[in-house]
LOVO-927848 format. One line per 10 residues: their letters; for each residue x, y, z of N, C-alpha, C. Coordinates in steps of 0.2 Angstrom, whole numbers. Layout:
<recs>
A = X:Y:Z:X:Y:Z:X:Y:Z | ...;
</recs>
This chain:
<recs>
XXXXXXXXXX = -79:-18:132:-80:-24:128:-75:-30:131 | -77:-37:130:-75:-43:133:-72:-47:127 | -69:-51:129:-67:-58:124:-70:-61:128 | -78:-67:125:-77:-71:128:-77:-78:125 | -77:-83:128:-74:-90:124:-81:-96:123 | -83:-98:119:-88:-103:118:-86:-108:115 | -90:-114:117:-90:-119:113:-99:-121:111 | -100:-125:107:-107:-126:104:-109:-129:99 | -115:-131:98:-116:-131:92:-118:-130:86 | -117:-128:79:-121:-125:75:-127:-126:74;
XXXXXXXXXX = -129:-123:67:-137:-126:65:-138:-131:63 | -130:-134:58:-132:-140:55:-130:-147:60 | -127:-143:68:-126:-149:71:-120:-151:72 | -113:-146:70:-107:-149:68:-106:-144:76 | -101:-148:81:-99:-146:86:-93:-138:84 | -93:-134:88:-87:-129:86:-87:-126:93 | -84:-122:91:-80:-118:99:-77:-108:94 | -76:-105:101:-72:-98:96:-73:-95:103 | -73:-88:102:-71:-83:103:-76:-77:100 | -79:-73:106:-83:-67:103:-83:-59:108;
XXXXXXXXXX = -81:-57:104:-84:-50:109:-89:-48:112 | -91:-47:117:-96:-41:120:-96:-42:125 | -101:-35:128:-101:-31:133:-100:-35:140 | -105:-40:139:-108:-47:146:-109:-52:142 | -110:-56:148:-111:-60:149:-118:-62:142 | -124:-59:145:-128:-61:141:-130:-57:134 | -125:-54:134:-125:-50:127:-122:-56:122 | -115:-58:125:-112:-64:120:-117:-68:119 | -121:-71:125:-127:-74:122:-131:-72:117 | -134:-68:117:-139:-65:112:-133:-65:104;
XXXXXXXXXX = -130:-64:104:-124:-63:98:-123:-70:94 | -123:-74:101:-120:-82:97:-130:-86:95 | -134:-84:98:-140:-85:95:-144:-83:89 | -139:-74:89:-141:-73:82:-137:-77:76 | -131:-81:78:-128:-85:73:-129:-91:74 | -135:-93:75:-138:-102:77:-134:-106:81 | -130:-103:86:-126:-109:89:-129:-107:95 | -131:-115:97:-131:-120:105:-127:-119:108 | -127:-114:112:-122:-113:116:-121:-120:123 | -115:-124:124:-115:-128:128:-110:-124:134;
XXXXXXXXXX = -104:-122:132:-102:-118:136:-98:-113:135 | -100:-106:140:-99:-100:137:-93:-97:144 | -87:-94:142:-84:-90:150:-81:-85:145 | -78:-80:151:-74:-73:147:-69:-77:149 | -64:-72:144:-58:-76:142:-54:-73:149 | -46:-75:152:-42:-72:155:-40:-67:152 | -37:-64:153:-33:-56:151:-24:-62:150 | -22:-61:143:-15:-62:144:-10:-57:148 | -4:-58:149:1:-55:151:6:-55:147 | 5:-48:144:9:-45:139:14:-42:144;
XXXXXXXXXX = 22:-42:138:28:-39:138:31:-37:134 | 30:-30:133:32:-26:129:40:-24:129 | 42:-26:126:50:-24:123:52:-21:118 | 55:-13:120:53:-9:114:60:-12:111 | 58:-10:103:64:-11:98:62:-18:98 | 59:-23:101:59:-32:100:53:-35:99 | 47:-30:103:43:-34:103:36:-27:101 | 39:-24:98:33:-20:98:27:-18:89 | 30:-25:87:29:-24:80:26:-32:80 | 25:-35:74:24:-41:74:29:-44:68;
XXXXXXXXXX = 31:-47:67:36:-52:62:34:-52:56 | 38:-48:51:37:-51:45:33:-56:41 | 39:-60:46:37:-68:42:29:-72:43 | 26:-68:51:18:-69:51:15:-67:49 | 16:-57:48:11:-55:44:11:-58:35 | 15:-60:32:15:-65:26:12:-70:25 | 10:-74:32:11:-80:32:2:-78:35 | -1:-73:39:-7:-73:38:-9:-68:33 | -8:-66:28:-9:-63:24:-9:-68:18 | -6:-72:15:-7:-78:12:-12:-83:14;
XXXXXXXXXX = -11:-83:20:-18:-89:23:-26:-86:21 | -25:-79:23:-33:-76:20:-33:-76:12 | -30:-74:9:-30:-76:2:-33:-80:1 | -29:-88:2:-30:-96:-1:-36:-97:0 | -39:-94:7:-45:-95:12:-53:-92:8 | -53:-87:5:-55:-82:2:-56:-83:-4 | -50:-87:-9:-50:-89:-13:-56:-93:-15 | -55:-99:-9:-58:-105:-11:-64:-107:-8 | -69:-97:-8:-76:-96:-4:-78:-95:2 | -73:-97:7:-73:-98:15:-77:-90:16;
XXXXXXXXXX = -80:-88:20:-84:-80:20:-78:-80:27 | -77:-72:26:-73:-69:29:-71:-69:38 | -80:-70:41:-78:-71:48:-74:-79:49 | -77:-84:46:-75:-92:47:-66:-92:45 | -64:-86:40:-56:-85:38:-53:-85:43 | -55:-78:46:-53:-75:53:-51:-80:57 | -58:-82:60:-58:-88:64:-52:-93:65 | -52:-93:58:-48:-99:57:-40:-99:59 | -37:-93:54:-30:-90:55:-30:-88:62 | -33:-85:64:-33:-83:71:-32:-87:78;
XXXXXXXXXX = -36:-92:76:-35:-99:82:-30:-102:82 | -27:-102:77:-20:-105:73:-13:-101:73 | -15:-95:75:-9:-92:75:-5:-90:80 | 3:-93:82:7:-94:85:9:-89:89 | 6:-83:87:12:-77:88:6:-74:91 | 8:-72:99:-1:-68:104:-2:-62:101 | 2:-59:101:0:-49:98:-4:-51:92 | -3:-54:87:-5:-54:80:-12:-57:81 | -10:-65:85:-19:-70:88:-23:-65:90 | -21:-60:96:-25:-54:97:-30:-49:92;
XXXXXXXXXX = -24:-46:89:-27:-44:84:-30:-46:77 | -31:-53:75:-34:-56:70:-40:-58:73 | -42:-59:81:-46:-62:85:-51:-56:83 | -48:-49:86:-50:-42:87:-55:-39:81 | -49:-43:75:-52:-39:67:-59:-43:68 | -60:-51:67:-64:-52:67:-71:-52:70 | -71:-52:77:-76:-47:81:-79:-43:78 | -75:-39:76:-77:-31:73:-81:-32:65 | -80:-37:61:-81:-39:57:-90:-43:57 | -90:-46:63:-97:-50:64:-101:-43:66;
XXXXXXXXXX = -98:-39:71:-103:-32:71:-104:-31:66 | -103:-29:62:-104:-26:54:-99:-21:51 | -95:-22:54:-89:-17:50:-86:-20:44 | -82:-18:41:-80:-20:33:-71:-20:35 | -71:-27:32:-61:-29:34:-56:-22:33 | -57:-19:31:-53:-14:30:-54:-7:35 | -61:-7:38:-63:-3:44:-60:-5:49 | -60:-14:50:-60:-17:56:-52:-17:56 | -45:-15:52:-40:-17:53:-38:-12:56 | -44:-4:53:-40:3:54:-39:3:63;
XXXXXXXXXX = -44:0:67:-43:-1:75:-35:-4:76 | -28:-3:70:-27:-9:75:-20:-6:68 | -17:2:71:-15:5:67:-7:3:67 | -7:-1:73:2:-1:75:5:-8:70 | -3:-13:71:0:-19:65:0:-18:58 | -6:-15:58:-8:-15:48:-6:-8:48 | 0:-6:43:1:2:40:-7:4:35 | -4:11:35:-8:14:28:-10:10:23 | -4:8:20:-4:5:12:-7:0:12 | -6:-6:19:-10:-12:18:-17:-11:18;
XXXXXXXXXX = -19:-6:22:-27:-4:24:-29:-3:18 | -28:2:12:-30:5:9:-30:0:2 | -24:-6:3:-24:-11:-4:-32:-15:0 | -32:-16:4:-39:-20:7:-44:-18:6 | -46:-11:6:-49:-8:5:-51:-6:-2 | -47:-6:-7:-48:-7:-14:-47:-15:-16 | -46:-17:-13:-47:-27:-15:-56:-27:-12 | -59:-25:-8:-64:-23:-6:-71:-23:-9 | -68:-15:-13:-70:-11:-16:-74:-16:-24 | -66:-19:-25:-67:-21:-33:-66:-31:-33;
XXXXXXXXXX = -69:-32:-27:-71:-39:-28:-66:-44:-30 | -60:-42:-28:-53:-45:-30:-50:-47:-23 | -52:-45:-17:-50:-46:-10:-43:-51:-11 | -42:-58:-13:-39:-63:-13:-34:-60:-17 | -33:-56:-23:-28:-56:-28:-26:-51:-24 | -29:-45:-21:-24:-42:-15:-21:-42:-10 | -24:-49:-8:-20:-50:-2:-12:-55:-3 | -14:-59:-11:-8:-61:-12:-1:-58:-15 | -2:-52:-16:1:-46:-18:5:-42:-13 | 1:-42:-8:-1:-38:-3:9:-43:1;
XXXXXXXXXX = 7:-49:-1:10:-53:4:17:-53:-1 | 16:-54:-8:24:-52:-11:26:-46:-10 | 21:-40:-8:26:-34:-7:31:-35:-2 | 25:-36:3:29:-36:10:35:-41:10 | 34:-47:7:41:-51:7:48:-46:3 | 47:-43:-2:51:-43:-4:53:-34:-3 | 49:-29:1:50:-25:2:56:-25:10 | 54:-32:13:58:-34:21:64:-35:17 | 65:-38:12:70:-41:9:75:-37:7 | 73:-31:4:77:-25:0:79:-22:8;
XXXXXXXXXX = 74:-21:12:75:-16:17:82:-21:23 | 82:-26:23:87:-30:29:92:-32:24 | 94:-31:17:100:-29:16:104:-25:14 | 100:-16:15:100:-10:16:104:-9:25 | 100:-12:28:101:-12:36:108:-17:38 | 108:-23:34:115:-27:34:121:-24:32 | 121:-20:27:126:-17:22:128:-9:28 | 125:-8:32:126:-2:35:127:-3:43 | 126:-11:45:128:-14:52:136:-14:51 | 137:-18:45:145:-20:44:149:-15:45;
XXXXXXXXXX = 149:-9:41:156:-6:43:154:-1:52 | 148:0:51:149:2:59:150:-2:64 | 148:-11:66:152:-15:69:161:-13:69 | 163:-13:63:170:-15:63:173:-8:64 | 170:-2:65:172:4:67:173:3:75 | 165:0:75:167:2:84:169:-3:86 | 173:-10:85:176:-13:88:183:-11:87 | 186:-7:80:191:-3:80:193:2:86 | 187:5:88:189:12:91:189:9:98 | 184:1:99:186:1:108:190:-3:108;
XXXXXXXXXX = 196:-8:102:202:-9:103:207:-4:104 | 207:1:101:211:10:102:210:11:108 | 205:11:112:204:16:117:206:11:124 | 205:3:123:208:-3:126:216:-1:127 | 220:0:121:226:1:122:230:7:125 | 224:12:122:228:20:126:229:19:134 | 222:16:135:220:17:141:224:11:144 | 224:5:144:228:-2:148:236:-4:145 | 236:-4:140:243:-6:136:247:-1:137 | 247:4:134:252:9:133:255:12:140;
XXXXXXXXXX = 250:15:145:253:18:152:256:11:155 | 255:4:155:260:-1:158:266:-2:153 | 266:0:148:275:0:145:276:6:146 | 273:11:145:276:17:147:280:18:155 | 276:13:159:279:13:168:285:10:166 | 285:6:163:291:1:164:297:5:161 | 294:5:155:300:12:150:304:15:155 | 300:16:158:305:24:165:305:22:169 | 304:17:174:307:13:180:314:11:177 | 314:10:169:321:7:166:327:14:166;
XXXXXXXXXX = 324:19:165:326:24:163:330:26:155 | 325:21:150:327:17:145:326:25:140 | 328:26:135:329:32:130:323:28:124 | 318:33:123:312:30:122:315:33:112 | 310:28:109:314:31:101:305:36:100 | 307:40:95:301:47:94:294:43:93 | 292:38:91:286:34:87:283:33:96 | 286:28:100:286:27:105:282:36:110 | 287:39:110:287:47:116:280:49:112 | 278:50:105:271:51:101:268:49:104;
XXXXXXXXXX = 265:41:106:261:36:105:258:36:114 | 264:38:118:264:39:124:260:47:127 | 264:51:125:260:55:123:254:57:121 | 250:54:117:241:52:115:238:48:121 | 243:44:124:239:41:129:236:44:135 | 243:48:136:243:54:143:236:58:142 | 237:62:134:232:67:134:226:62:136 | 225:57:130:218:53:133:217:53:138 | 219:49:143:217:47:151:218:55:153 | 221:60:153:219:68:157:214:70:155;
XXXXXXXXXX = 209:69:147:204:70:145:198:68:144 | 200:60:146:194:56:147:187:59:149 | 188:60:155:181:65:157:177:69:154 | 182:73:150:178:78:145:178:75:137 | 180:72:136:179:68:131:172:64:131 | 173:61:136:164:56:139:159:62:138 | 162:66:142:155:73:144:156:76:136 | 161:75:131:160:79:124:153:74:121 | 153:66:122:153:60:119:143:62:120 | 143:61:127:137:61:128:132:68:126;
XXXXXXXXXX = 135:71:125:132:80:126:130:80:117 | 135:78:112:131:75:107:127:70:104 | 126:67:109:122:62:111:113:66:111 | 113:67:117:108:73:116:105:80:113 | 112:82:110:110:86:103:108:82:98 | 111:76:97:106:73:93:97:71:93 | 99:68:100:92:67:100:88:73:100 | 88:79:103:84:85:104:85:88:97 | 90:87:91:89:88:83:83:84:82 | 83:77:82:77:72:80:70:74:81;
XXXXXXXXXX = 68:79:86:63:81:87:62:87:85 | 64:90:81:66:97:77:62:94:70 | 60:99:68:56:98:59:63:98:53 | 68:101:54:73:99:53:78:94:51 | 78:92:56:84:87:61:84:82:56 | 78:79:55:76:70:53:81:71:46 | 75:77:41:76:78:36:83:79:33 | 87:82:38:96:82:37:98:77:38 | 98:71:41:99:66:47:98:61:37 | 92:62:33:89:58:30:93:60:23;
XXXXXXXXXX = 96:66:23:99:70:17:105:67:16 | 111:68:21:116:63:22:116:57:20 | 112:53:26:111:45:23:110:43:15 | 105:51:11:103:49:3:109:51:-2 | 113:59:1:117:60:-3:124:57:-2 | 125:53:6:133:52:7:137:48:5 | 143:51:7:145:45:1:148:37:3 | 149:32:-3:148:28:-3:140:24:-3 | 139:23:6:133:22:8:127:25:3 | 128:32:0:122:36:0:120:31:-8;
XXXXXXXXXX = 124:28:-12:122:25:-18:116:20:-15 | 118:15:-10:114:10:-8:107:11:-5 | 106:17:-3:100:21:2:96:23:-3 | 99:27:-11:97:29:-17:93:22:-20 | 97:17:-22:94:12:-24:88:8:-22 | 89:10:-17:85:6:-11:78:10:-10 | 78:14:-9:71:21:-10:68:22:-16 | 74:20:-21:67:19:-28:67:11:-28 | 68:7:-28:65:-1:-28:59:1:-24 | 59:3:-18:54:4:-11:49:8:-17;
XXXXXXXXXX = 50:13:-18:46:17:-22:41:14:-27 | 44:12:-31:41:10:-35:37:4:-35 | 41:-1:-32:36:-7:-30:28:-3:-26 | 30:1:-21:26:3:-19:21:5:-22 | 20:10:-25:18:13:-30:13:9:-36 | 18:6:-37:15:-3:-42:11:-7:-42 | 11:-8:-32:7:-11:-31:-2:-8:-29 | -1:-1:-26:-7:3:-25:-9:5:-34 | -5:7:-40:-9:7:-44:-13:1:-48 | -9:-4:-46:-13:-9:-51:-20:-13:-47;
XXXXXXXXXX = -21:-12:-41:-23:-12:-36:-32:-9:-36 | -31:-4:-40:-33:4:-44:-35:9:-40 | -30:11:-33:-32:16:-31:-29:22:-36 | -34:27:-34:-30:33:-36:-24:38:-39 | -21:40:-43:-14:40:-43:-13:46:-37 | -19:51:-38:-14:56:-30:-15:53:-24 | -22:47:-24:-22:45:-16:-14:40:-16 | -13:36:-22:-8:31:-21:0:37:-18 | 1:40:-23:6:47:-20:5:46:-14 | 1:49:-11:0:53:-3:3:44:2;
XXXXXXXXXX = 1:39:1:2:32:4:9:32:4 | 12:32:-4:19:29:-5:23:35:-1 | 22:42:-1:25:46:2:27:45:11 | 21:43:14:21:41:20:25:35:22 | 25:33:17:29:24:21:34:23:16 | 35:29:15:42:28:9:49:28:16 | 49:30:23:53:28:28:59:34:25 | 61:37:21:66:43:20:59:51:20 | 63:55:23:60:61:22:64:65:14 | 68:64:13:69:66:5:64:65:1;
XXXXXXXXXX = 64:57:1:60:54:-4:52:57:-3 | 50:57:3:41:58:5:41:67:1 | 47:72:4:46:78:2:46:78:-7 | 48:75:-10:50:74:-17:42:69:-19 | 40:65:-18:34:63:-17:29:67:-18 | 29:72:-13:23:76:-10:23:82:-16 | 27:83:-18:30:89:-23:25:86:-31 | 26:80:-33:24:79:-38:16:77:-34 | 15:74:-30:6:75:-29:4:82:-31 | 7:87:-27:6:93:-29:2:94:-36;
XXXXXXXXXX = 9:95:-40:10:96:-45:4:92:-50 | 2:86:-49:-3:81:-52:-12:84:-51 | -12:88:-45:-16:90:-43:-17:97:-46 | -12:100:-48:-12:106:-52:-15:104:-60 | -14:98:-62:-18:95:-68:-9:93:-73 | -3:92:-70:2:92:-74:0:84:-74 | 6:80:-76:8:72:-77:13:68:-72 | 15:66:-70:18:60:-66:24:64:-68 | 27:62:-74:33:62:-75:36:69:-74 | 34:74:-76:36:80:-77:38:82:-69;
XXXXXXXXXX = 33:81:-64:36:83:-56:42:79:-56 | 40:72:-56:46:69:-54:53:70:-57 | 54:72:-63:61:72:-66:64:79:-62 | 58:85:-57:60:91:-57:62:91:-50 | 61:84:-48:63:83:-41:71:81:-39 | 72:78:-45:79:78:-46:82:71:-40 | 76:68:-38:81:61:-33:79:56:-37 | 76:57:-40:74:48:-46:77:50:-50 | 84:43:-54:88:44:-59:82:44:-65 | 87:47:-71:83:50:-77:78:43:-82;
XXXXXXXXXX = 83:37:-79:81:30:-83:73:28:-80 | 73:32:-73:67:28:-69:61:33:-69 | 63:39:-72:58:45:-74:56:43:-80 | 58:40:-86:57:38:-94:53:32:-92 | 57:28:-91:53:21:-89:44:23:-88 | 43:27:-81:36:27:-80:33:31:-85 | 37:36:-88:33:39:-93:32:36:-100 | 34:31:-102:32:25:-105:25:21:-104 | 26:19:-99:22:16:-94:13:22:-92 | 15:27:-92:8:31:-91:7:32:-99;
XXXXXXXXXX = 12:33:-104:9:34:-111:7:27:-114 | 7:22:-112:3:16:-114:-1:14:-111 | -3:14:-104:-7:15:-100:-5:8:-94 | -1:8:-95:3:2:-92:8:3:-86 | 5:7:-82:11:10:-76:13:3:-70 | 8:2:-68:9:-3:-66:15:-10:-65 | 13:-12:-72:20:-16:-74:25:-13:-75 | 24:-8:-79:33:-4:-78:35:-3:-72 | 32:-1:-66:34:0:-61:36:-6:-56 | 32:-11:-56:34:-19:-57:43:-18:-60;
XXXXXXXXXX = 42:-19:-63:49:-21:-69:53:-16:-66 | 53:-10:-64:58:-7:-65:60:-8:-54 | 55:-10:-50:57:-10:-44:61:-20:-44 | 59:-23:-50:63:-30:-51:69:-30:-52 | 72:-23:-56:77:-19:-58:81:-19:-53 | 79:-13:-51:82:-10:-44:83:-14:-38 | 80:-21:-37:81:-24:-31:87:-29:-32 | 87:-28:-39:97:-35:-39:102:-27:-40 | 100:-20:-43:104:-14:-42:108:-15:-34 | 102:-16:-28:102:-14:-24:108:-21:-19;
XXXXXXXXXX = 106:-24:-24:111:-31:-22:118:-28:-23 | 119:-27:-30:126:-24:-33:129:-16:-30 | 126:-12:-28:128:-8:-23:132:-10:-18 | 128:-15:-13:128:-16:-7:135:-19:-8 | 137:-25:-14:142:-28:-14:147:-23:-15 | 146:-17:-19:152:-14:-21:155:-10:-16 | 150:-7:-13:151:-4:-5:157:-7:1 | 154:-15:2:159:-18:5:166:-22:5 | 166:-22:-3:173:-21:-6:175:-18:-7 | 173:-9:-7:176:-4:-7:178:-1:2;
XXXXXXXXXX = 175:-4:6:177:0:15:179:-6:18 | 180:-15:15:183:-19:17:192:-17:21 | 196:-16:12:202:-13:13:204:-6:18 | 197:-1:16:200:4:19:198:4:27 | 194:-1:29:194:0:37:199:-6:36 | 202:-10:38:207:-15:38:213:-9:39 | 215:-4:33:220:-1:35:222:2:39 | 216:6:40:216:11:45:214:7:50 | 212:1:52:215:-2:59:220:-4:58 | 225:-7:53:231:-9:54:236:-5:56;
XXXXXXXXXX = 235:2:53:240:7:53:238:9:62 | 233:10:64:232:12:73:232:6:76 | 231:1:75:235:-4:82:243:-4:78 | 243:-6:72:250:-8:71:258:-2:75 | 254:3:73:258:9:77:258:11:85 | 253:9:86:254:7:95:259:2:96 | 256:-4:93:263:-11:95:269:-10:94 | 270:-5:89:277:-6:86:279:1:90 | 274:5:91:279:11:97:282:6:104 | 276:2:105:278:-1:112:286:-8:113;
XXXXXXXXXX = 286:-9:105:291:-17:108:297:-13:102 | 298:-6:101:303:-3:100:309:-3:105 | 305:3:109:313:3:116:313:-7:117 | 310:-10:116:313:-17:120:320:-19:113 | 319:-18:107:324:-20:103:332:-16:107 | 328:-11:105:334:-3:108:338:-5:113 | 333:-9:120:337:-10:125:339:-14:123 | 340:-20:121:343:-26:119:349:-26:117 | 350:-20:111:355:-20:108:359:-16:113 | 358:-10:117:361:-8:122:363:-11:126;
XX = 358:-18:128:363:-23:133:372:-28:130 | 370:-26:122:375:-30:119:380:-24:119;
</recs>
């Protein structure tokens, strides 16, 4: 299959142009006659030149998938039938990966498929959860109020998630700008006052012969140091491909300390919005389970998840697996089970992911109040100790010159 480009005119006469799939040449013909357009001029499109940058460019932006998620909405809202939507956002939209795949959906769409089959082709943009709210927006003749929804998750679930990821950049920046000022000074500073030291034949005071000494080993050890650095390196990685590895890797992050409260916080906000939004939505509660577990992004959370779907399929209740899993606090277990015995799970889970997203504020800040002081000292105390070993023997001599 082809993208090919037309211009035309409709039935009622109004000139227009687009884009359509198929095989030839005179297949997009026969296509654009089943949809009463005069065709004036019809060519296949060039192929763009994509450049894929992994970690940069392999996803599509937040801030578009929101912004066309909102535009179907308003669009959908206010009657527009589904393929003219497409068209529309799609011609319009700035970003080539996503104009591709909005171009894509709607082709698929004019052949006869259903917006939510048409998005499953196209698994790397639209996750599970979106497909499946589309899918029950669909289903239950609300398409518009899902998508509007669809789009406060996403905004505010980016939201929780890049201050999760900012609060965990911070101290690991200031670490390893600490450690390649340390390794700057063992390595460059200290051997050129240590040479000088003893060209003088200066009597070195004990802070100084220490400080000296760490240097020496360093640079004798460098080599295997590097070769310890990198060999970790690839036990990690070959852990990560282990059944395992992740799951440890995700255990630490939930249970660690300090960080591990913000991770916590931030996995039931995730959760529960998520959750929230698929049951109000009215997907089913075990298909809803089985979605939140998949895109919950922690392997803790998904096994603890997957334990209560279980468990719900055995004919028990929500709450009871969940309290037995022991990662969701006891206030977030009552909550929903409030919320299931009124029949109101929905909004409570609403409410309580409202909750947890200023928790997840107040974490973060107390986090960085708490490892501000303690990494400041522990670099103060390791450069300030190299400096003060190095311009020691200079007072020493001084006074020995007096």
């Amino acid at each position: 299959m082809a993208m090919w480009q037309w211009e035309g005119t409709t039935g009622d006469g109004n000139f227009a142009r687009g884009e359509i799939e198929a095989a030839d040449k005179a297949d997009a013909r026969t296509k654009l006659k089943q949809q009463s357009v005069n065709i004036i001029k019809l060519k296949k499109k060039q192929k763009e030149i994509e450049l894929n940058i992994p970690g940069l460019t392999g996803g599509v932006p937040v801030k578009s998938m929101v912004i066309f998620t909102r535009q179907m909405a308003t669009m959908i809202d206010a009657g527009l039938p589904l393929v003219q939507a497409l068209d529309l956002v799609g011609n319009s939209e700035p970003n080539p990966s996503l104009k591709k795949t909005i171009l894509g959906v709607k082709a698929s769409v004019e052949g006869g498929s259903s917006f939510s089959d048409a998005l499953k082709r196209y698994p790397k943009i639209f996750e599970e959860l979106y497909i499946n709210l589309i899918q029950a927006g669909e289903m239950g003749g609300i398409l518009d109020t899902i998508m509007n929804r669809l789009a406060e998750y996403i905004e505010k679930a980016a939201e929780t998630q890049k201050k999760i990821k900012g609060a965990m950049k911070y101290p690991l920046t200031v670490l390893s700008v600490s450690m390649l000022i340390t390794v700057g000074l063992l390595w460059k500073v200290v051997p050129t006052f240590a040479a000088t030291f003893t060209s003088m034949g200066a009597k070195l005071p004990a802070i100084t012969v220490f400080v000296v000494g760490i240097s020496d080993g360093f640079m004798a050890k460098a080599p295997f140091i590097a070769g310890g650095l990198a060999a970790l390196g690839v036990a990690y990685s070959l852990a990560m491909k282990t059944k395992q590895g992740p799951y440890f890797r995700d255990w630490l992050l939930f249970h660690g300390p300090i960080i591990g409260n913000v991770v916590q916080k931030g996995a039931v906000a995730k959760f529960t919005r998520t959750l929230g939004t698929l049951v109000a939505a009215g997907v089913p509660i075990i298909e809803a389970l089985a979605i939140v577990g998949k895109t919950s992004g922690n392997l803790v959370v998904e096994r603890a998840v997957d334990y209560t779907r279980n468990k719900i399929m055995e004919g028990r209740n929500v709450t009871g697996p969940l309290m037995e899993t022991q990662i969701f606090p006891v206030m977030v277990v009552q909550m929903i089970a409030v919320g299931e015995a009124t029949g109101a799970m929905d909004v409570m889970l609403g409410k309580i992911a409202d909750f947890y997203d200023s928790e997840v504020d107040e974490a973060i800040d107390g986090m960085t109040a708490m490892m501000e002081p303690i990494i400041m000292l522990v670099l103060g105390v390791v450069i300030g100790t190299v400096m003060l070993a190095m311009y020691m023997p200079i007072f020493t001599m001084g006074d020995n010159i007096k």
